[in-house]
C-alpha positions as CSV (number, residue, x, y, z in Angstrom):
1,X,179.9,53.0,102.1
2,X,176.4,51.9,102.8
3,X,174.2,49.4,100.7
4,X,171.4,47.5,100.5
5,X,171.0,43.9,101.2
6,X,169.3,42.1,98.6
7,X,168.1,38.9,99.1
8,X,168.4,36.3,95.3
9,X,165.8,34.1,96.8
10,X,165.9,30.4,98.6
11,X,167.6,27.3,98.1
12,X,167.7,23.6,98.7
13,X,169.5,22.6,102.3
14,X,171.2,19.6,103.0
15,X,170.3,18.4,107.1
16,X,172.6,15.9,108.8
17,X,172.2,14.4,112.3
18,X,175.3,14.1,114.0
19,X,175.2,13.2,117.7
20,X,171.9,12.8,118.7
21,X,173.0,13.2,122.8
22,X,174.9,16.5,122.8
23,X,174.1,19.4,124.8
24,X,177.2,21.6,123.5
25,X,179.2,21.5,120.6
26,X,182.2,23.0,118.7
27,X,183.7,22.2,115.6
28,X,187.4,21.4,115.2
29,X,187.6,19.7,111.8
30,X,185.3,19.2,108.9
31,X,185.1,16.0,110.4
32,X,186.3,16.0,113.8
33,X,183.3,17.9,116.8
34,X,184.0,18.4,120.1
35,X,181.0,17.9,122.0
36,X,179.7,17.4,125.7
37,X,176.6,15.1,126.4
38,X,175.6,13.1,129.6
39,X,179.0,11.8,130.6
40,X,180.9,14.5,129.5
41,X,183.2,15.5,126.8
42,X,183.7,13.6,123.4
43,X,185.3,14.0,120.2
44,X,183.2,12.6,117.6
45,X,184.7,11.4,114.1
46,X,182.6,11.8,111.4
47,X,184.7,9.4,109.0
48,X,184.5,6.8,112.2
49,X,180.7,7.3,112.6
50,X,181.8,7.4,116.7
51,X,183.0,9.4,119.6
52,X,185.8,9.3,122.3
53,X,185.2,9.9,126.0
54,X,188.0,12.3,127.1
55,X,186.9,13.8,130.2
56,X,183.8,14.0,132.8
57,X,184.0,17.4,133.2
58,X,183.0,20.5,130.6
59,X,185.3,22.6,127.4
60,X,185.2,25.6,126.4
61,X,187.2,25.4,123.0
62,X,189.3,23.7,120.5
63,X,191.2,23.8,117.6
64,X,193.1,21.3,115.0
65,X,196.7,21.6,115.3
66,X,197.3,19.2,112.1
67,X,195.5,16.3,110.5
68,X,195.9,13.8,113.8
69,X,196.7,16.9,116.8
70,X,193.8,18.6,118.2
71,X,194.3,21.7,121.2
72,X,191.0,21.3,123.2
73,X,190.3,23.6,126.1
74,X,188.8,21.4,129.1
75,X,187.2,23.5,132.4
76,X,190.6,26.1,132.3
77,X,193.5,23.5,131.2
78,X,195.1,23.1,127.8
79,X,194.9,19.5,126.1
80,X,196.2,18.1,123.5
81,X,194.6,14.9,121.6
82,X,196.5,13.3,119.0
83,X,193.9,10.4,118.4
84,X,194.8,7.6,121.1
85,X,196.0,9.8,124.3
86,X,194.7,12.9,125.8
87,X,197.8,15.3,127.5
88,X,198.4,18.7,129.4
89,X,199.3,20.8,126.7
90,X,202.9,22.7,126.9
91,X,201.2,25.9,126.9
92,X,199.6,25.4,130.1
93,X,202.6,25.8,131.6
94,X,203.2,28.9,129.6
95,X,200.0,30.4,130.7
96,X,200.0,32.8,133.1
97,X,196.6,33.2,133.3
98,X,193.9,30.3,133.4
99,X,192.8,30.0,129.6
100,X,189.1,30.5,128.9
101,X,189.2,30.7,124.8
102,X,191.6,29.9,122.5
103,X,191.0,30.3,118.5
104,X,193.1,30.0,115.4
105,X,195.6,27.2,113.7
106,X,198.9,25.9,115.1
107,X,201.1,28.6,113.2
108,X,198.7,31.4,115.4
109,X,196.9,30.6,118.2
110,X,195.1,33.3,120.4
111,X,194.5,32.3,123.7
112,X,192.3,34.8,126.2
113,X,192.2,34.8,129.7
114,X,190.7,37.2,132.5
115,X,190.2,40.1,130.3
116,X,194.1,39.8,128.5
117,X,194.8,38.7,125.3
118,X,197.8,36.1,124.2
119,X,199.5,35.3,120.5
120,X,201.6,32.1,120.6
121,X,203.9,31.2,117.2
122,X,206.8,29.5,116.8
123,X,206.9,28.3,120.6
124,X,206.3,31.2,122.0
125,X,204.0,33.1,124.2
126,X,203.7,36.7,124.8
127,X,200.8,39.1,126.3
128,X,199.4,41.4,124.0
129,X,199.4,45.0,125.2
130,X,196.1,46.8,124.1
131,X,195.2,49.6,126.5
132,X,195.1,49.5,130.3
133,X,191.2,49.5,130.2
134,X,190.6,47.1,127.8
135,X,188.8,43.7,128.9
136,X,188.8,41.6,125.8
137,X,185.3,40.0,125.5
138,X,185.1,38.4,122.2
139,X,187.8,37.3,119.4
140,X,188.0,35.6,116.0
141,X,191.0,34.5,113.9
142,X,191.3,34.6,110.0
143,X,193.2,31.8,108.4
144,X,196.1,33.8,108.5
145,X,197.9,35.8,111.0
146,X,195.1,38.5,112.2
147,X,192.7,38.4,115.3
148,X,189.7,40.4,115.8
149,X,188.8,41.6,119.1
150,X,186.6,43.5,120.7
151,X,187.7,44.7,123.9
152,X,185.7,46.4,124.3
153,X,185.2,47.8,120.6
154,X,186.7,46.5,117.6
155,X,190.2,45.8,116.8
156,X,192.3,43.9,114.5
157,X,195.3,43.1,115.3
158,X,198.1,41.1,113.2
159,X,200.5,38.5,114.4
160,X,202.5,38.2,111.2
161,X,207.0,37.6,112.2
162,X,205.6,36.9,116.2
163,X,205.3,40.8,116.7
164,X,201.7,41.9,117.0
165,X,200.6,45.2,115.4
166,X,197.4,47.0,116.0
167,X,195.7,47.3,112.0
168,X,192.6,48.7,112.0
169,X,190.6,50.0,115.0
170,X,186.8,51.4,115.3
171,X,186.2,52.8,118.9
172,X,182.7,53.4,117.1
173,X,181.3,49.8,116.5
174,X,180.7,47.2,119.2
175,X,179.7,44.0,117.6
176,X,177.5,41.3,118.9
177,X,178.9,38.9,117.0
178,X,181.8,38.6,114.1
179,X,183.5,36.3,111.6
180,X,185.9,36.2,109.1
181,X,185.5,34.0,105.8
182,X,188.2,32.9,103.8
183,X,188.5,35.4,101.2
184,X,189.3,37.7,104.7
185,X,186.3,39.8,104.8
186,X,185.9,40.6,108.3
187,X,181.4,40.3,108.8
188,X,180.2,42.1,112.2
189,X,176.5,42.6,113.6
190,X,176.1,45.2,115.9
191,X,172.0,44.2,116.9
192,X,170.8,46.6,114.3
193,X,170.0,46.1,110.6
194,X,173.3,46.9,109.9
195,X,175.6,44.0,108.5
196,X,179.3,46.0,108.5
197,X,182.3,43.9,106.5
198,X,185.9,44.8,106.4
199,X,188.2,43.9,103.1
200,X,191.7,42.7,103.3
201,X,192.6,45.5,101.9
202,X,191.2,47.7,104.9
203,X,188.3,49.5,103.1
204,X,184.7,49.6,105.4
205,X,181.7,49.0,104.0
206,X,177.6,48.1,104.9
207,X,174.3,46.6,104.1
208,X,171.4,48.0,105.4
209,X,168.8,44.8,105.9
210,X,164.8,44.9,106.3
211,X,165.3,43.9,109.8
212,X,167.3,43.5,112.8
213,X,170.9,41.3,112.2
214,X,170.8,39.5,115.5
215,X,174.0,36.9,114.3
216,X,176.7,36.5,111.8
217,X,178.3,32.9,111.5
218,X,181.0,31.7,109.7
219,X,184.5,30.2,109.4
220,X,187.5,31.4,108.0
221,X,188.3,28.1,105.6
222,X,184.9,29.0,104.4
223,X,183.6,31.5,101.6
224,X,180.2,30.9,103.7
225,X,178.4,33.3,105.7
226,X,175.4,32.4,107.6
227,X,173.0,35.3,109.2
228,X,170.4,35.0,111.4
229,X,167.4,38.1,111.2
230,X,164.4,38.8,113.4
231,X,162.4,36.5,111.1
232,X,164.7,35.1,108.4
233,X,167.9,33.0,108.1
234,X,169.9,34.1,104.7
235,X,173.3,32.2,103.6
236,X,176.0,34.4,101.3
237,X,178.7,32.8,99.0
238,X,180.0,34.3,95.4
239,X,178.4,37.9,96.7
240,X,174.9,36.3,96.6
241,X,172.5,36.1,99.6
242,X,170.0,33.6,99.7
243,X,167.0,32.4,102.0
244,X,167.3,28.7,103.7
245,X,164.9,27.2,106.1
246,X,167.3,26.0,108.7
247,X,165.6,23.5,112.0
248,X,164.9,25.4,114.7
249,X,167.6,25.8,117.7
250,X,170.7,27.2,118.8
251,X,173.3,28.0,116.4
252,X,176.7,27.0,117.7
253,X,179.1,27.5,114.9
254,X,179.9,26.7,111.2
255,X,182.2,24.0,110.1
256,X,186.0,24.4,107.9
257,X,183.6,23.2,104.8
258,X,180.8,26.4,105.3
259,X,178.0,23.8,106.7
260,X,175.8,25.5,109.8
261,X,175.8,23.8,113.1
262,X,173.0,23.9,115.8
263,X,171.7,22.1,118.8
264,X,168.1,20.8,118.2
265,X,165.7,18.6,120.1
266,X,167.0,16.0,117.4
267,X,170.7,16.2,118.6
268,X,173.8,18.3,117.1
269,X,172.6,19.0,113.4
270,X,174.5,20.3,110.6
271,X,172.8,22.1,108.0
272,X,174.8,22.7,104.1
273,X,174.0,24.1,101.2
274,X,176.2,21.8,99.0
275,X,176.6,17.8,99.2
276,X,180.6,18.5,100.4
277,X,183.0,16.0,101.7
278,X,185.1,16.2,104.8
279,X,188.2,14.4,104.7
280,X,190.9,13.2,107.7
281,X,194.5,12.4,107.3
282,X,195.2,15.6,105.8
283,X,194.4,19.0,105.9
284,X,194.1,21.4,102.8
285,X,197.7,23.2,101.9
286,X,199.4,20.4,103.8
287,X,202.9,19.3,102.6
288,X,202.3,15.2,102.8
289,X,205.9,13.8,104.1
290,X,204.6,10.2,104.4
291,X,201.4,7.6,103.3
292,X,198.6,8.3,105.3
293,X,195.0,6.6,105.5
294,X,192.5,9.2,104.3
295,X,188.7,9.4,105.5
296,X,186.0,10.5,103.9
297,X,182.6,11.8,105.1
298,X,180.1,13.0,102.3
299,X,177.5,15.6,103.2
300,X,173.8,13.8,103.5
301,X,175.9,10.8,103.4
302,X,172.7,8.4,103.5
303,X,171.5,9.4,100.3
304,X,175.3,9.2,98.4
305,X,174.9,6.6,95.6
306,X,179.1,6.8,95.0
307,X,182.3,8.6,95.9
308,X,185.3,8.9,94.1
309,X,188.7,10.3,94.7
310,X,191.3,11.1,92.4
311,X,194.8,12.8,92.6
312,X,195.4,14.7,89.3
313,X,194.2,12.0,86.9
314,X,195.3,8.8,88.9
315,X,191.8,7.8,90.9
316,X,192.4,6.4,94.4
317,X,191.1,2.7,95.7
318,X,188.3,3.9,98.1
319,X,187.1,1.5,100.6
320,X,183.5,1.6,100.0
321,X,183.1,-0.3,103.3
322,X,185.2,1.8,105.2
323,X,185.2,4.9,103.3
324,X,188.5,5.0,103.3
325,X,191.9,5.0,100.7
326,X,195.7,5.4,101.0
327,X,197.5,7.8,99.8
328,X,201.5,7.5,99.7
329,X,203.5,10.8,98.7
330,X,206.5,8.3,96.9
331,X,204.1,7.8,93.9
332,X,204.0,11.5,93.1
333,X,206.3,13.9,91.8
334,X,207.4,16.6,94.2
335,X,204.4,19.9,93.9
336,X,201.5,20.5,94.2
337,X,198.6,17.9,93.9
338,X,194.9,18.3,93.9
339,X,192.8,16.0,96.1
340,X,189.7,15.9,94.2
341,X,186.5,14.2,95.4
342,X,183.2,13.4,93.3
343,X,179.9,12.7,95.3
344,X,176.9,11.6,93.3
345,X,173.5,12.1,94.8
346,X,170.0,13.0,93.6
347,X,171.1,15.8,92.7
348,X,174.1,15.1,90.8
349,X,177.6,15.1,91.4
350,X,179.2,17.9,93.5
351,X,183.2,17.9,93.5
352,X,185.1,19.1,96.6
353,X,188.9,19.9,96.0
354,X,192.0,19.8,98.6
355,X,195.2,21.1,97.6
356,X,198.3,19.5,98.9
357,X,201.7,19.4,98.6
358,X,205.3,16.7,98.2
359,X,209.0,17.0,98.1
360,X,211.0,20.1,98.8
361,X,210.1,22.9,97.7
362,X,212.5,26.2,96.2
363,X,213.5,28.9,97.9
364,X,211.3,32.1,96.6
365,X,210.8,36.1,97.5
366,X,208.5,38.3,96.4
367,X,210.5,40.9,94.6
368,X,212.1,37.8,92.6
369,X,209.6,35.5,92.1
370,X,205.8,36.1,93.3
371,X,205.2,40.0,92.3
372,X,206.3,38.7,88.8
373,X,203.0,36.1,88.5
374,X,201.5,38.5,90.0
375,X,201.9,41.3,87.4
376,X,201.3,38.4,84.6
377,X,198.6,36.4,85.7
378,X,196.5,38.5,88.4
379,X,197.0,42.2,87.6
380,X,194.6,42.9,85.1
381,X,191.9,42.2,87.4
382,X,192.9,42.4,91.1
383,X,195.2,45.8,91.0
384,X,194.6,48.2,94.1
385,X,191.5,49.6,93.0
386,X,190.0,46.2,92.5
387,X,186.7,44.3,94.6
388,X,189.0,41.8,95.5
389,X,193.0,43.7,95.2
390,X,195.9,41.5,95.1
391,X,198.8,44.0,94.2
392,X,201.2,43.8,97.4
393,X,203.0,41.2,99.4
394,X,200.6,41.7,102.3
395,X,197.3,41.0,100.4
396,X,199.0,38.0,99.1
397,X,199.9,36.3,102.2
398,X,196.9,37.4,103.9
399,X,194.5,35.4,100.8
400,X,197.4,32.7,100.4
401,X,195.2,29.8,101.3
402,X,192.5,31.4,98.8
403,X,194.9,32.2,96.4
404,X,196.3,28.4,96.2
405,X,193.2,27.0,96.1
406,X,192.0,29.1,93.4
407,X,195.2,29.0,91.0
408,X,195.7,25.0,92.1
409,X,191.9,23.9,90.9
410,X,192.7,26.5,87.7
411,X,189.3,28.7,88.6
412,X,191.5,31.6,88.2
413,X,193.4,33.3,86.7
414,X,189.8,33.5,84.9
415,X,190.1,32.1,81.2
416,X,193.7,32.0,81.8
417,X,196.7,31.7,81.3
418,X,197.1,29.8,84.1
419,X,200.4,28.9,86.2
420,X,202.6,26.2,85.5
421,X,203.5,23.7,88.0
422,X,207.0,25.9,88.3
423,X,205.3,28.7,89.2
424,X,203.0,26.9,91.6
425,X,206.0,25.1,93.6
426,X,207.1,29.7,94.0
427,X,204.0,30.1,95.5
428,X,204.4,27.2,98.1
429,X,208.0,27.6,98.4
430,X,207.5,31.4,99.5
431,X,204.6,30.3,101.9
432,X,206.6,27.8,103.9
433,X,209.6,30.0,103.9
434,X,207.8,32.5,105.9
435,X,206.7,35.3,102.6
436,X,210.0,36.9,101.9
């Protein structure tokens, strides 16, 4: 199915100047960058306001492993930073190639190396067979279990129980570049003024724009989806598409929070279109065992007249030197909390959300436990011929991250009812016993 694109009209941008030095850049955290300038490579903490020599030499990727663990790709050796020291990565040894990407989170990494693709979970590595001619050029994760690939067309493939199954395929469409978002729409540009997107569910679909789609940005902890025309930047969230002015430069990648990051002559900048906070010490969904010193870093930070944090309706002590507060799991009941953060600015006061989680959580399985909230709370509206459906076990886990955020901060089920801590702590429990 083919559409138009319309374009609502433009909006206000939040610009930041992160590292005035860097020549290359890639973001790991809403807070953390991995970026390469004079010496050589550096991770820069936001919350810190500084960066961390690690190597004089060049990377290639990175991703956060948890809250303090980053993988980080440097020349063709795995690396593992957990804040203080810098080590060779047990999946180098693993490797029986010489890595040159790797994407994804520490439940599913992807790793690609001279034309072959690799899916490591649980500890182990294994080759992904494709076809004896493939040469896989490009690949992007969701925040789930799926990879898409092209190699060299389009392929998704899902790594769900550590065996990986081939979903969709179009021998047809060779993208030029491609990105999930969080709600796991699947956006490709193929150099034409074609923008294709593929739903969880599986169903196709494109917009026809005025001009020529020469990028598509995003990241899949993001709703946000950044596009680049012939003459024209436009941002998307909530089905809406909008104009920005964005500084001129080249665009490297878009943050876990939606913000746009590009290389200028003014340094590594990062363009928003909300006054969000990154946080460290915790990543959203985590399950918090022990206290841990959080961090925050406001969007447009200079012009931030206050910040403050809450869990549920207890408000943290923020350091408003340090911009900093602790947060100890012992003084809260085992579930699921809300992290909840309120900027003011000129603008007003914008309120960014993490979801988190204490104690032990119950056993659940779908047939028992989740297809029953689903059928009461999120039927009526997200059944198998819905935008957005919700019906199965598959859709579920594949939008659990979405899902928990949504149901957690109460923005659905819309108007209600909405789910009780009980059936909250189902949710989680069926997540971390692996969706059964």
């Amino acid at each position: 199915m083919t559409g138009t694109l319309h374009v609502a009209g433009a909006m206000d941008l939040f610009v930041d100047t992160l590292v005035t030095d860097a020549t290359s850049a890639h973001s790991l955290s809403s807070v953390h960058m991995l970026t390469t300038g004079a010496e050589g490579v550096y991770i820069h903490d936001e919350t810190k306001t500084s960066s961390v020599f690690l190597e004089s030499t060049n990377f290639s990727d990175g991703v956060a492993l948890d809250a303090h663990h980053h993988l980080v790709l440097l020349d063709d050796t795995l690396m593992v930073w957990d804040g203080t020291w810098l080590r060779e990565s047990p999946l180098q040894a693993l490797m029986p190639l010489p890595a040159e990407s790797v994407v994804g989170h520490d439940s599913h990494l992807w790793l690609m190396g001279g034309g072959q693709l690799f899916h490591h979970t649980e500890g182990s590595l294994s080759a992904v067979s494709i076809d004896d001619r493939a040469d896989v050029r490009m690949m992007v994760p969701s925040n789930d279990a799926q990879c898409a690939v092209m190699a060299p067309f389009l392929m998704v493939l899902d790594g769900f129980g550590g065996t990986v199954s081939l979903l969709d395929h179009r021998p047809e469409l060779i993208a030029t570049s491609m990105t999930f978002d969080s709600d796991g729409f699947l956006w490709l540009a193929d150099g034409s003024s074609h923008l294709t997107r593929r739903a969880p569910n599986g169903d196709w679909g494109a917009l026809e724009a005025d001009e020529v789609v020469e990028a598509v940005y995003g990241n899949p902890s993001a709703p946000d989806i950044w596009l680049r025309t012939e003459s024209a930047t436009l941002h998307h969230r909530d089905g809406q598409f909008h104009t920005v002015e964005v500084p001129s430069g080249d665009w490297v990648g878009v943050d876990p929070l939606g913000r746009l990051l590009l290389l200028t002559t003014d340094g590594l900048q990062r363009v928003a279109v909300r006054r969000s906070v990154g946080v460290s010490g915790i990543l959203a969904h985590a399950q918090l065992d022990e206290a841990v010193t959080l961090g925050f870093a406001p969007t447009g930070a200079d012009s931030v007249s206050s910040l403050e944090v809450w869990v549920g309706t207890e408000a943290l002590a923020v350091d408003s030197a340090m911009g900093t507060a602790e947060l100890d799991p012992i003084s809260l009941a085992p579930g699921n909390h809300l992290l909840r953060m309120a900027v003011d600015g000129p603008e007003g006061t914008t309120i960014t959300d993490l979801p988190f989680t204490t104690g032990e959580l119950p056993d659940a399985t779908w047939d028992d436990d989740i297809d029953p909230i689903m059928q009461e709370h999120c039927s009526r509206c997200h059944g198998d011929a819905a935008a957005i459906p919700l019906h199965t076990a598959d859709l579920w886990r594949l939008n659990i991250d979405r899902i928990l955020t949504e149901v957690v901060s109460q923005d659905m089920p819309l108007g209600g009812p909405y789910l009780s801590d009980d059936e909250l702590d189902l949710v989680r429990g069926w997540q971390a016993g692996g969706f059964q």
